[in-house]
N, C-alpha and C positions, 0 to 999 in steps of 0.2 A: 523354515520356509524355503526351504531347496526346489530351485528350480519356476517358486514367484518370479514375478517383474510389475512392475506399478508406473504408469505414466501417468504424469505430471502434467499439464500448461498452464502456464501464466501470460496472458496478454497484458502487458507493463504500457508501463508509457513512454518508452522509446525503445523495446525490445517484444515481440514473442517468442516466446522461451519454451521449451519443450524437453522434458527428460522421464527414461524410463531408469528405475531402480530395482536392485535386485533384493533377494530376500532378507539381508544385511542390510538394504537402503543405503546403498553406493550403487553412484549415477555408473551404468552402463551406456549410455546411448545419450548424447544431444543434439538440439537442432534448434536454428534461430531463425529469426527475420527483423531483420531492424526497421523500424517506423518513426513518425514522427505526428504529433497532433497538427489541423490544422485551426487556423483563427479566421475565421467565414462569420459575416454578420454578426458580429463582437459577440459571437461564442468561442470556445476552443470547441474542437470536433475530430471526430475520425469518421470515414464514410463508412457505411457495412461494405459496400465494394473493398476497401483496403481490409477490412475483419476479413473476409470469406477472402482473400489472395492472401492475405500475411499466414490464416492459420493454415493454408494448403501450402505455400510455400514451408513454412516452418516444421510441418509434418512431413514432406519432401524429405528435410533435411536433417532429420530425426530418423528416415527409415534409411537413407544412406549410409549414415554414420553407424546405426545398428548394421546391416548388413556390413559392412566395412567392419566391425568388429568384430562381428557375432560368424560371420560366412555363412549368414542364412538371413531370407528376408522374413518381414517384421509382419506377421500374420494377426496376432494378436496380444493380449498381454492379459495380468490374471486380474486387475482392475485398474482404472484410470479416473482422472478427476480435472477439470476445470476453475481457473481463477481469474482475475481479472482484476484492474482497478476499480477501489471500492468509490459505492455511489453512483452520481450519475442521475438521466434521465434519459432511458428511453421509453416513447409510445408507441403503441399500435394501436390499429383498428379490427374490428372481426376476423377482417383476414389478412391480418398480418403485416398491413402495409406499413411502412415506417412513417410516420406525421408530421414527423418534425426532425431536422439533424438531431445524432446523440448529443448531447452537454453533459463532458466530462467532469468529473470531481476539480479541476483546476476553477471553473466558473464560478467568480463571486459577484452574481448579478442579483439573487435573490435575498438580498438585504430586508428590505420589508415584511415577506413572507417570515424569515428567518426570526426575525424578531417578532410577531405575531403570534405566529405559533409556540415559539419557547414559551410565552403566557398562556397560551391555551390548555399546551401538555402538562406544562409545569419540569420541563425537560429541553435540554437546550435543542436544539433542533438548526445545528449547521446551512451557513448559504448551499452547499455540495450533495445534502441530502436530496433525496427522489423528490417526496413529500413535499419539503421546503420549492423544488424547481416545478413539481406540479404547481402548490398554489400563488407563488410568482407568476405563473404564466394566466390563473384564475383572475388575479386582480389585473392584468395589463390586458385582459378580454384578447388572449390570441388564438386565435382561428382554430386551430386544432384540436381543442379542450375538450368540445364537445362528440366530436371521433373518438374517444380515448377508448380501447377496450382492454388492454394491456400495459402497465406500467413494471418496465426492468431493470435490470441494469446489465453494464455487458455480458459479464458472465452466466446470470440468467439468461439472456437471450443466444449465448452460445451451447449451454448446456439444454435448452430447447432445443438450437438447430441441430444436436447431436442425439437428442433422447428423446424427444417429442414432448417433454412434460417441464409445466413452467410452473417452477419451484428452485429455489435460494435455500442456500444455508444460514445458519443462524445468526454466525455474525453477521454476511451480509446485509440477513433482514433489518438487523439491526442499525443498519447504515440508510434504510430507507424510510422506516416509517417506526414508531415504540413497538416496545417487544415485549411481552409479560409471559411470564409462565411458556416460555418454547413457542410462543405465536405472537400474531402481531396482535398489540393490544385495544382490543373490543371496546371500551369505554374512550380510550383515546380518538378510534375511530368513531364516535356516533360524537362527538365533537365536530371532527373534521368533515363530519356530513352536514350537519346543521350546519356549521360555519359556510361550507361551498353551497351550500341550499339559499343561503343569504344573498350572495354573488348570483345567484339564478340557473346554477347547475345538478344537474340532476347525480351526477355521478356520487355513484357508493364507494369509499375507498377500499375494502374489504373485496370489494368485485376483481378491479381491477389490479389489485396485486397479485404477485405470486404464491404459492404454499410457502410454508416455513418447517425448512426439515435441518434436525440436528445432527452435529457429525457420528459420524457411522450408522446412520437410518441409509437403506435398502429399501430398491424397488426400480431404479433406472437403471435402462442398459443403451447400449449404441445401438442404432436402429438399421437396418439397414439402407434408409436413406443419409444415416448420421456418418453410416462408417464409407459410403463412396462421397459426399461432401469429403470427407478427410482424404482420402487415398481413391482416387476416381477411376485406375485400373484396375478397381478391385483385389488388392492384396489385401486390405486390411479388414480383417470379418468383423461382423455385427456381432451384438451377442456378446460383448465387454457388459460387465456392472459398470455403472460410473453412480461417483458420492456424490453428495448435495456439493454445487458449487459456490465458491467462497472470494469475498477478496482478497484485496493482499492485505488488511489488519489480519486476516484470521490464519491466511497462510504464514503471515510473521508470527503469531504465538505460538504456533506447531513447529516450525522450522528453529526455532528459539526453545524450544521446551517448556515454554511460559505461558499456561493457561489454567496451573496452580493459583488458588488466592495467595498475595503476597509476593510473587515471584512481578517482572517487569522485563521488558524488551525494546530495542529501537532496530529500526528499521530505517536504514539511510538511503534515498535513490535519488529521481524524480523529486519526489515529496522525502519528506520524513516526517515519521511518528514515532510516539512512546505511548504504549501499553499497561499500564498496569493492572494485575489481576488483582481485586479488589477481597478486603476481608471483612467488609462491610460498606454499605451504599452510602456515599458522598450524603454529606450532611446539607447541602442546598447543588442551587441549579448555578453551574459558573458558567457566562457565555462566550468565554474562550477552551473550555475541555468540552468533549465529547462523552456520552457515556453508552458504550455499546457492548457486546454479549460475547464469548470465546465462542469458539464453533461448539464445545457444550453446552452454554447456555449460564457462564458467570459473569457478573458484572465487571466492567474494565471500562477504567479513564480514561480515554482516548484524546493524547496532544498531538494535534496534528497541524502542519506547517507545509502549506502549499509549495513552497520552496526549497529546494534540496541542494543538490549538488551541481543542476543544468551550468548554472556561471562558472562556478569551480573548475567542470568541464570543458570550459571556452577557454579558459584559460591556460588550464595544461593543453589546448589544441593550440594556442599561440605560440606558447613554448614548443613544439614538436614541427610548428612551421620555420620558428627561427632556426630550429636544427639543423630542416631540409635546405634553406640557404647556405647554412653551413657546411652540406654536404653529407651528411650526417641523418643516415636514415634510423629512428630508433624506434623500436618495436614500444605500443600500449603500453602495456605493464612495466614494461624498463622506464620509460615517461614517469610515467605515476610515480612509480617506485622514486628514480631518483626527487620528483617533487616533492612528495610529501616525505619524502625521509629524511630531506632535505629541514623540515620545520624542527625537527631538534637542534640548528643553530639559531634557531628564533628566539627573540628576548616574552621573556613569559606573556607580557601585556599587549604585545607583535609590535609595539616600539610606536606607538601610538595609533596605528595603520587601522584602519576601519571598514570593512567589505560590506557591502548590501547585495545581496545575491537576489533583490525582485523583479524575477523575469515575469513571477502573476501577483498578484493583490495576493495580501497577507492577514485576512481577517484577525488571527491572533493576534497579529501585532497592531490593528489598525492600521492599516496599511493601505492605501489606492492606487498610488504610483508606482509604475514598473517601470523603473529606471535603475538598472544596476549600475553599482558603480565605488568606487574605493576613494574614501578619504584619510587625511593623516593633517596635524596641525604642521606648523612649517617647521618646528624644532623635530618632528617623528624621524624613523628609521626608516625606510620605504629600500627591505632587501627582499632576496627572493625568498629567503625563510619565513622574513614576516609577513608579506604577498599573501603567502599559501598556508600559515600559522591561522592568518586573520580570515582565510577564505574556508578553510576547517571550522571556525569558530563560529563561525556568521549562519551556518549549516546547522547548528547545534542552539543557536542564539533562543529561538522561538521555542523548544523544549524547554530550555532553561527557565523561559519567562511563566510558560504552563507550571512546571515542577516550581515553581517557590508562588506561585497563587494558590497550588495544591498543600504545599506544606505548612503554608503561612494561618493556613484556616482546619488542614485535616489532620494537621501531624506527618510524621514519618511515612514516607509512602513504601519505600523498598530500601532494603537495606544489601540491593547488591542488580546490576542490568546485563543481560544476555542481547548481544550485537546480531543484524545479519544486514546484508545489501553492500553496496557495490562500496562503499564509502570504507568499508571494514574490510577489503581484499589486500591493500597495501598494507603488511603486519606494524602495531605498535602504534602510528602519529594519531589516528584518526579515535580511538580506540581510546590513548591516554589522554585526549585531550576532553573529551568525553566524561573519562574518571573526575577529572579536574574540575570539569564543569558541575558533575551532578555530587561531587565527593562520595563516590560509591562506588566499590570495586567493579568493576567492566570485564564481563569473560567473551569470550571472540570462542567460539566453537571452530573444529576445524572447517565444518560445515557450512559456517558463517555465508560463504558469497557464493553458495546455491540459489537462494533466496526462495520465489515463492514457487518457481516448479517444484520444485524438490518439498520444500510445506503440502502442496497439494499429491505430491505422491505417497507422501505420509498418509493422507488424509485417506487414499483411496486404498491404501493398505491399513491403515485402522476400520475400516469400512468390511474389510474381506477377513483378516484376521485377527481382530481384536477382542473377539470373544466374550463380549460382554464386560472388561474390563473400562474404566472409566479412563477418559482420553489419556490425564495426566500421568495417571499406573501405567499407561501400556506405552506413553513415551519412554518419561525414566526407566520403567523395565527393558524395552523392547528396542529402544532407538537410540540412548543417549547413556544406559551405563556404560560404554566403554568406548563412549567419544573421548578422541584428546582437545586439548581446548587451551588456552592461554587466557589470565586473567592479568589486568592490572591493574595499581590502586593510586587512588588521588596520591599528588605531590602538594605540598607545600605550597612549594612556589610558584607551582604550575597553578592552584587554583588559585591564588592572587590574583595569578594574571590575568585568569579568565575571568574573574570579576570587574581589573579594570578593563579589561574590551568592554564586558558589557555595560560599564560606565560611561564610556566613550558612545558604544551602538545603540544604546539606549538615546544619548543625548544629541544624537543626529536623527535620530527619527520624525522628529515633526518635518522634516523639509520633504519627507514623504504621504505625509497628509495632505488631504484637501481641506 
């Protein structure tokens, strides 16, 4: 593939990311824009104003960096692909107006919906889902419902603003509404019409969703209103393919190699999730897992934990403040590094110390109060190892609780998990502690803290050159046999330990109930 290039974006939840890779799939070029959600009318939100400046800024700074490497500027590339965080609710009307702020996958306001519907499908159906924040807004009769002509989610509606055609990839789809046979499923929906028929709405849900196309399906390109949105001097030509765009579940199974049945993945950021490719469909409906589709179209248990890493993050900013008093200016990753590397002087169980990282509601764990915050009994250890032991832990808590509701009832889920996100770039703490927690060996690719630009540039070079090979063959073949990678395996003592955190983190959780 001499002489390919594939661009990548990923609009995260406190980053857009943006990389092109070469026909190896090694980042030549990147560009960022950091952001932040905001909380307007007890939603979380981001405005399309900040979409349309983060992604022009972010491409800015992607075509710099290319020219700054390349000594030539950045004309075009031989395909590209779009991501986003998964879920979501955006509407529109005929012509495109926006109806309502977006409401991010962080919002856990459609509880009743959420519960409703999992009876109706007979599939669990998340507060974060489209669907579920559609008919939440049916039963509270809000204004908008009946404008509705278009239901997206952001990546859709940026792979729109780039290609003119509103359509999602499979996973995604599968984040918004059930999925059967590569489409959304038809009997599910003449449910949810009768049901909204009931509430006195007219709306067909089949209408107003997007297509559902699989990965490496053809047929989108940049437009040329798509390609000066991106680049408004005109350098960057129309006339790119772009793939079906995807979240970031689907860009984590690609950037992981895991979208084989059997195979499993975590993705740490913002949020965290685990993945597993499944080797057969869950034996009942659990309503703390998810069940959604690879960008091929397999089934995969989706444990997802609205809570990641954000407090983690506040608190190695504490540390890097105390530094600056000190005098002492220390570069990110030196921070990090010494923090968490820091956690192999920690006592296995963090010496009693107990972290709650809810900066949102925690459905999995039943959860309502965001109130982060660290306890310990008055005999605990309270040092900086076990600080940042317990604040790695508490990151991992809510996987842990999914994985042993999954194995308590289905058996063995995977017998080994492939890492990526920001959580896995400091080598070895985050990684082993992980092992410990799920007793399964843990590989860290070197690839690992690309995260989902780089999945999605995958994605748009499986699209161009993948030749009809099936996604999982043309990874292993084509991307991943002769990655170096690091694995490591449960300890002992390490996983004791982490069973007594979660004896301890378990046994503080009611004071975060209502």
């Amino acid at each position: 593939m001499s002489g390919k290039t594939f661009l990548g974006i990923e609009l995260g939840s406190t980053r857009i990311k943006a990389q092109i890779t070469d026909g190896d799939h090694n980042v030549i070029a990147s560009g960022g824009y950091d952001w932040e959600n905001r909380f307007e009318d007890g939603y979380f939100t981001y405005h399309l104003e900040d979409v349309h400046e983060g992604l022009r800024s972010c491409f800015a700074s992607l075509s710099a960096d290319y020219e700054r490497r390349r000594g030539e500027k950045l004309r075009t590339v031989t395909a590209m692909g779009v991501s986003a965080m998964m879920h979501g609710y955006l509407v529109f009307d005929r012509d495109m107006r926006l109806l309502t702020p977006f409401r991010t996958w962080r919002n856990s306001r459609a509880k009743e919906a959420s519960e409703y519907l999992t009876g109706l499908f007979g599939v669990h159906i998340p507060q974060r889902w489209s669907v579920a924040n559609l008919y939440q807004s049916m039963l509270e009769r809000q204004s908008h419902v009946s404008d509705i002509a278009y239901l997206t989610t952001l990546s859709g509606y940026v792979h729109r603003l780039l290609t003119g055609r509103n359509e999602v990839g499979l996973c995604e789809a599968s984040g918004m509404f059930p999925v059967k046979d590569g489409a959304f499923d038809a009997e599910a929906a003449e449910k949810f019409d009768r049901a909204s028929s009931a509430l006195g709405y007219k709306i067909r849900i089949l209408d107003v969703l997007p297509n559902v196309r699989p990965a490496g399906a053809k047929g989108a390109y940049l437009t040329e209103e798509g390609a000066a949105f991106l680049s408004p001097d005109g350098t960057f030509l129309p006339g790119v393919p772009v793939c079906p765009p995807e979240g970031d579940a689907g860009t984590g199974m690609v950037a992981t190699g895991c979208v084989r049945p059997g195979t499993g993945s975590v993705s740490a950021g913002t949020s965290v999730f685990a993945l597993l490719t499944l080797k057969k469909p869950l034996s009942r409906v659990y309503p703390q897992i998810d069940t959604v589709k690879t960008p091929d179209g397999c089934d995969t248990a989706l444990i997802h934990c609205c809570n990641g890493t954000t407090e983690l993050d506040n608190w190695v900013g504490i540390f890097g403040e105390f530094a600056s008093l000190l005098g002492q200016q220390i570069g990110k990753t030196e921070l990090y590094s010494l923090l968490y590397g820091n956690t192999k002087n920690a006592d296995p169980d963090c010496g009693g110390v107990t972290f709650y990282n809810f900066t949102a509601p925690e459905p999995i764990m039943n959860v309502t109060e965001t109130r982060p915050s660290v306890t310990r009994p008055f005999d605990g250890r309270l040092t900086l190892a076990n600080l940042f032991r317990a604040g790695i832990c508490s990151t991992v808590a809510g996987l842990r609780t999914g994985m042993d509701i999954l194995e308590q009832n289905e058996g063995k889920m995977t017998d080994s998990l492939h890492v990526h996100g920001g959580l896995f770039k400091i080598p070895g703490a985050a990684q082993q502690i992980l092992s410990d927690a799920f007793r399964v060996p843990v590989t860290v690719r070197s690839s690992a803290g690309e995260g989902g630009a780089w999945g999605m540039s995958l994605l748009s070079a499986y699209m161009s050159e993948g030749g009809g090979a099936p996604l999982p063959v043309w990874l292993d073949r084509d991307v991943f046999a002769s990655a170096s990678s690091s694995t490591l395996y449960p300890d002992e003592e390490g996983a004791a330990g982490f069973d007594a955190f979660m004896r301890n983190y378990t046994s503080g959780l009611r004071s975060f109930r209502n």
